[in-house]
Each structure stands twice: as structure tokens, then as C-alpha cells.
C-alpha atoms as a printed R data frame, in Angstrom:
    type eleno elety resid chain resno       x       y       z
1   ATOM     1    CA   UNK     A     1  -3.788  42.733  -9.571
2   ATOM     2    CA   UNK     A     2  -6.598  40.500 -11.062
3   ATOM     3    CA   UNK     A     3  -3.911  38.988 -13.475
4   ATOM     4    CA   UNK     A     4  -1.572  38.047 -10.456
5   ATOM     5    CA   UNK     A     5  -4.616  36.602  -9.280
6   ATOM     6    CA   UNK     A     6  -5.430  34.827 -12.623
7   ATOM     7    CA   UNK     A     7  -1.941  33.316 -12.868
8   ATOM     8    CA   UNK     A     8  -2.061  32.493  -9.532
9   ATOM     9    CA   UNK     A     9  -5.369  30.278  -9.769
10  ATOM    10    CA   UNK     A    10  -4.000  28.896 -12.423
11  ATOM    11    CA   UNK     A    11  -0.847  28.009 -10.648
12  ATOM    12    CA   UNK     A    12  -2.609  26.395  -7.864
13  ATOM    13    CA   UNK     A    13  -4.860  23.951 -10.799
14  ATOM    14    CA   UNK     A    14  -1.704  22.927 -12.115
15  ATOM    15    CA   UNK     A    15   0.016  21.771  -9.180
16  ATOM    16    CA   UNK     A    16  -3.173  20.367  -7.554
17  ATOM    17    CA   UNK     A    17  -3.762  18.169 -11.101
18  ATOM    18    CA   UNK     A    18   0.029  17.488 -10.692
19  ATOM    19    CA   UNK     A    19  -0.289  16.150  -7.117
20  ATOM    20    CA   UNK     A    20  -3.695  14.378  -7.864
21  ATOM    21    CA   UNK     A    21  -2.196  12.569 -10.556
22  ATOM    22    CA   UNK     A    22   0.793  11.604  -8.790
23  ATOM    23    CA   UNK     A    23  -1.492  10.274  -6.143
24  ATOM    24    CA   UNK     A    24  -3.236   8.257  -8.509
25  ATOM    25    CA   UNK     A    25  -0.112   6.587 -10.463
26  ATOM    26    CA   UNK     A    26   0.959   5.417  -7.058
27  ATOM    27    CA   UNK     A    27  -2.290   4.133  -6.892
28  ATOM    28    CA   UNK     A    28  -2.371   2.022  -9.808
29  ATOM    29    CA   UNK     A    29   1.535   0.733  -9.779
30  ATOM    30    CA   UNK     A    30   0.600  -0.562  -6.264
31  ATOM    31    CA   UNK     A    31   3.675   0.610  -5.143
32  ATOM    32    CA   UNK     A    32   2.150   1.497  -1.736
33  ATOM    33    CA   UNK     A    33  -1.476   1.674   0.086
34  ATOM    34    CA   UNK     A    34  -2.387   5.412   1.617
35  ATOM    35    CA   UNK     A    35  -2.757   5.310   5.054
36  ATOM    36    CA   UNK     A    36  -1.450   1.469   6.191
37  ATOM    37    CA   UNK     A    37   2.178   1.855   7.859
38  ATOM    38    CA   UNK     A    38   3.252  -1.218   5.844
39  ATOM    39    CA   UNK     A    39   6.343  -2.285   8.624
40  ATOM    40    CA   UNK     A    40   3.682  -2.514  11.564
41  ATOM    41    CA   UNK     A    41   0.976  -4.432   9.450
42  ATOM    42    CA   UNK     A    42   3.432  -6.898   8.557
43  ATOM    43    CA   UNK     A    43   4.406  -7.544  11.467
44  ATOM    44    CA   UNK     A    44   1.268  -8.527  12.973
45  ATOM    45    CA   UNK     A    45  -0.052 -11.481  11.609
46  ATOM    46    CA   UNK     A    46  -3.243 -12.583  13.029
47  ATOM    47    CA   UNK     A    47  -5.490 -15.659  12.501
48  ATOM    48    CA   UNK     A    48  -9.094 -15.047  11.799
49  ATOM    49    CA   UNK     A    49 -10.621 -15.426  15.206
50  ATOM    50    CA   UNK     A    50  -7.982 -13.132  16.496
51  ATOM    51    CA   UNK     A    51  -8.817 -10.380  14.043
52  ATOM    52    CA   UNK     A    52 -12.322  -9.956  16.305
53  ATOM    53    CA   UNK     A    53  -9.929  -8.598  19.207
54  ATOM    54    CA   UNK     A    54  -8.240  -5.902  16.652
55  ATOM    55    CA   UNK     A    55 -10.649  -3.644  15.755
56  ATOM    56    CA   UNK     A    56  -9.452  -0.648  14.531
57  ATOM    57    CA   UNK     A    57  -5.866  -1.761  14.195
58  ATOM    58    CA   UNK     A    58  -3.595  -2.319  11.200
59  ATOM    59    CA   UNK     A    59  -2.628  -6.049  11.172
60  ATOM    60    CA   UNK     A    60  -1.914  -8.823   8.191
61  ATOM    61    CA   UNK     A    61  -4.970 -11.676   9.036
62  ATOM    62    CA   UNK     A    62  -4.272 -15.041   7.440
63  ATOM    63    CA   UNK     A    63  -7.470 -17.232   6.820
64  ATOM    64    CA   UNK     A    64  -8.436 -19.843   4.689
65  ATOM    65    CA   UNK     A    65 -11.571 -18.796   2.117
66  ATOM    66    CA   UNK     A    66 -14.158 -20.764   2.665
67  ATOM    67    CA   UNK     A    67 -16.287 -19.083   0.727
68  ATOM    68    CA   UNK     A    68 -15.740 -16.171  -2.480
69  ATOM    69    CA   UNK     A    69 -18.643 -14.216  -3.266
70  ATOM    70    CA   UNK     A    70 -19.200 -11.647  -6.081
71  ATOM    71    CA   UNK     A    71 -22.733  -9.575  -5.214
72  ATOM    72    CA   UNK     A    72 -24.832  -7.789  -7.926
73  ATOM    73    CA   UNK     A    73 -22.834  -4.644  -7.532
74  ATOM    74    CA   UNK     A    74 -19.798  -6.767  -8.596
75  ATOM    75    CA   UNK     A    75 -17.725  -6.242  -5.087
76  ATOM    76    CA   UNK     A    76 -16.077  -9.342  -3.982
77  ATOM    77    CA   UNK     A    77 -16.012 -10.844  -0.870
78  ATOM    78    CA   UNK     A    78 -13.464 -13.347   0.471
79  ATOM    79    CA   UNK     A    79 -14.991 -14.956   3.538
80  ATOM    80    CA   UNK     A    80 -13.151 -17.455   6.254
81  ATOM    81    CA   UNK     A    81 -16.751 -18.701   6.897
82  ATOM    82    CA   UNK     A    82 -19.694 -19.756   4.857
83  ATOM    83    CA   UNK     A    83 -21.859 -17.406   6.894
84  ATOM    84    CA   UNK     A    84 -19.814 -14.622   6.753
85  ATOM    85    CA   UNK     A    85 -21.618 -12.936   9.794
86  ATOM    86    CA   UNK     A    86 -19.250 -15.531  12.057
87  ATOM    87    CA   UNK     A    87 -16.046 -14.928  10.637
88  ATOM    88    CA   UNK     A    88 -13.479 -12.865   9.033
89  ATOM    89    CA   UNK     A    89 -13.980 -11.012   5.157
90  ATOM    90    CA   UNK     A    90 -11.810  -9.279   3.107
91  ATOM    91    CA   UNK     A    91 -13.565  -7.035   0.745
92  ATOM    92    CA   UNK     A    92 -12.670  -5.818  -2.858
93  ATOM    93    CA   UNK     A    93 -15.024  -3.244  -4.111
94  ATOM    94    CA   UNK     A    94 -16.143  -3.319  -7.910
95  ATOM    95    CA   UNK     A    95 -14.451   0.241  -8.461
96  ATOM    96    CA   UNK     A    96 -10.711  -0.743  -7.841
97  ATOM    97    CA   UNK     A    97 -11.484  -3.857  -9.026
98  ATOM    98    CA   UNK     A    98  -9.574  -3.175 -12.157
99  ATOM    99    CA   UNK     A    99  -6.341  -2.522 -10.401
100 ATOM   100    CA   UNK     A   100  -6.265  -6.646  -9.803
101 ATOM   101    CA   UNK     A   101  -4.690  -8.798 -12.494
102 ATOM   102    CA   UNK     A   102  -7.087 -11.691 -13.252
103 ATOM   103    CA   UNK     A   103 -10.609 -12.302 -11.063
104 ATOM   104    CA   UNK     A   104  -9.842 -11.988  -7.385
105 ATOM   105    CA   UNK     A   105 -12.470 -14.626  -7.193
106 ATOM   106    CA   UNK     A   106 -10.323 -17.514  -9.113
107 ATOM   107    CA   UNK     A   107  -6.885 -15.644  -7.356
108 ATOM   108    CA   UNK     A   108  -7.510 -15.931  -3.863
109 ATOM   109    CA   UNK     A   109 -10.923 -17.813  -3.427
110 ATOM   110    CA   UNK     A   110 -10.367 -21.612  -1.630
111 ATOM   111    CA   UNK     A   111  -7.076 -20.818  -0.678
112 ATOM   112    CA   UNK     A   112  -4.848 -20.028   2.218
113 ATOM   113    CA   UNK     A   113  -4.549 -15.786   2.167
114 ATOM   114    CA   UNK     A   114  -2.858 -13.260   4.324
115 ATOM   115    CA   UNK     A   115  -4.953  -9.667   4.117
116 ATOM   116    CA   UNK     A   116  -3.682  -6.657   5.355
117 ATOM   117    CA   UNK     A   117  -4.303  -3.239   6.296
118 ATOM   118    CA   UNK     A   118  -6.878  -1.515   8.827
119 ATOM   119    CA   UNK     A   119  -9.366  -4.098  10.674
120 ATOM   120    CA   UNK     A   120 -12.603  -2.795  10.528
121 ATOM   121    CA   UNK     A   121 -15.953  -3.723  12.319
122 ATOM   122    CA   UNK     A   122 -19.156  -4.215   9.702
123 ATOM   123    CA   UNK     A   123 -22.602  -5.550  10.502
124 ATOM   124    CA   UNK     A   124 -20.949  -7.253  13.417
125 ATOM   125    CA   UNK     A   125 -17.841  -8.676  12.162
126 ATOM   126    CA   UNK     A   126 -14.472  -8.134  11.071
127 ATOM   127    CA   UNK     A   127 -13.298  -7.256   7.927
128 ATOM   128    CA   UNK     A   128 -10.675  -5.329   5.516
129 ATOM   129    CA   UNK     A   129 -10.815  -3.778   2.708
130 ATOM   130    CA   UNK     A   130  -8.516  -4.459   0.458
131 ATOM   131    CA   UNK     A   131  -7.756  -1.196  -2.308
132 ATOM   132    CA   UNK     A   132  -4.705  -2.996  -3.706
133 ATOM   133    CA   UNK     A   133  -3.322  -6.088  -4.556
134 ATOM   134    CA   UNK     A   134  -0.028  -5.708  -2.406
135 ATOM   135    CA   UNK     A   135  -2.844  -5.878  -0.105
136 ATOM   136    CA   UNK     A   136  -3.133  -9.934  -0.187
137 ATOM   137    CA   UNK     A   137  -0.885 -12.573  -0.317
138 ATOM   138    CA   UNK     A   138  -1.815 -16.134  -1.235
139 ATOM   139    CA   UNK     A   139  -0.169 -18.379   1.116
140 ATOM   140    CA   UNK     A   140  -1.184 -22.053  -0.344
């Protein structure tokens, strides 16, 4: 019985490191983002002030930067305002960071971007996070 067991745990660790890793390659080819129905974000496309009415929803928002920050912690920030407590961020944290060809700062700072995936309230304004490049689109 405790062998059945044995092979059975065993079993399990293999197909959970299967499914784990499968996660993760989809993760890094970008070839989708977990949880964002892709056909209704794209079909929303909001501008920045709009976003503040969209809380919680899944929506593309299409901004100009004004402003591209990197912090200590090396997250950037892509802001529609100079004070970014007025307007509308997108947010790339330092840990998928990697999964971005070039600097996000020089790719999509002072330009025309569409962002989208789950609108999000933080410290009083509107944001996404952004996990993966199909995430943004520069526009011009």
C-alpha cells in the first residue's frame, strides 16, 4: 500500500512540475496574459480620464506618457500625468521586468500607448499592471 502511495506522490510532483512549467513558458513567450479575456479588453478602448469610471473592469486605456519613472525598487511607472496622483499609470514591476525586450522606460515613455488588462484603483487613482508586453501597444 505505502508504495502505491509512494508512486502516487510522485505522480502527482510530476504532473504538478509539468503544469507549472507549462504555465510559466506561456508566461514568458507572451503568448497570452492569465486572467484578461483578451476579445473584451480590446474592445474597450478608453482614454485616460475615462479609465477613473472603470474600476475593476478589463479595458485597453490609451494615454500619452507624460511622465516614465523607474523607483529604487526598479518598478516602472508610465504616468499620463506628471503628478501621477491625477491621472492614469501603467505599472511594470521589477520582477517581470525581464520578460520586456529593451527598457520599458526608452519603449513606451513620451509616447502615445494603449495599456490593457484589469483597471485597478491605487492610492486614489487608476492604474494597470502590466505582466506582459502584449500588454502595451505604442500608438505614436
Amino acid at each position: 500500500m505505502s508504495k502505491i502511495l509512494g508512486k502516487l506522490a510522485i505522480v502527482g510532483v510530476v504532473v504538478f512540475f509539468g503544469l507549472f512549467l507549462t504555465a510559466c513558458g506561456n508566461l514568458q513567450d507572451n503568448s497570452s496574459v492569465p486572467g484578461i479575456p483578451e476579445d473584451s479588453v480590446k474592445a474597450t478602448v478608453l482614454s485616460a480620464a475615462e479609465s477613473w469610471e472603470h474600476i475593476g473592469e478589463y479595458a485597453t486605456v490609451e494615454y500619452y506618457t507624460a511622465n516614465a519613472y523607474q523607483s529604487a525598487k526598479g518598478n516602472i511607472f508610465l504616468n499620463e500625468k506628471s503628478n501621477y496622483r491625477t491621472g492614469f499609470t501603467t505599472v511594470i514591476f521589477n520582477n517581470v521586468k525581464s520578460r520586456f525586450s529593451g527598457n520599458p522606460l526608452s519603449t513606451y515613455g513620451y509616447k502615445t500607448i494603449r495599456t490593457s488588462g484589469l483597471i485597478e484603483l491605487y492610492e486614489g487613482h487608476p492604474e494597470i499592471i502590466a505582466e506582459s508586453p502584449n500588454q502595451i501597444e505604442v500608438v505614436k
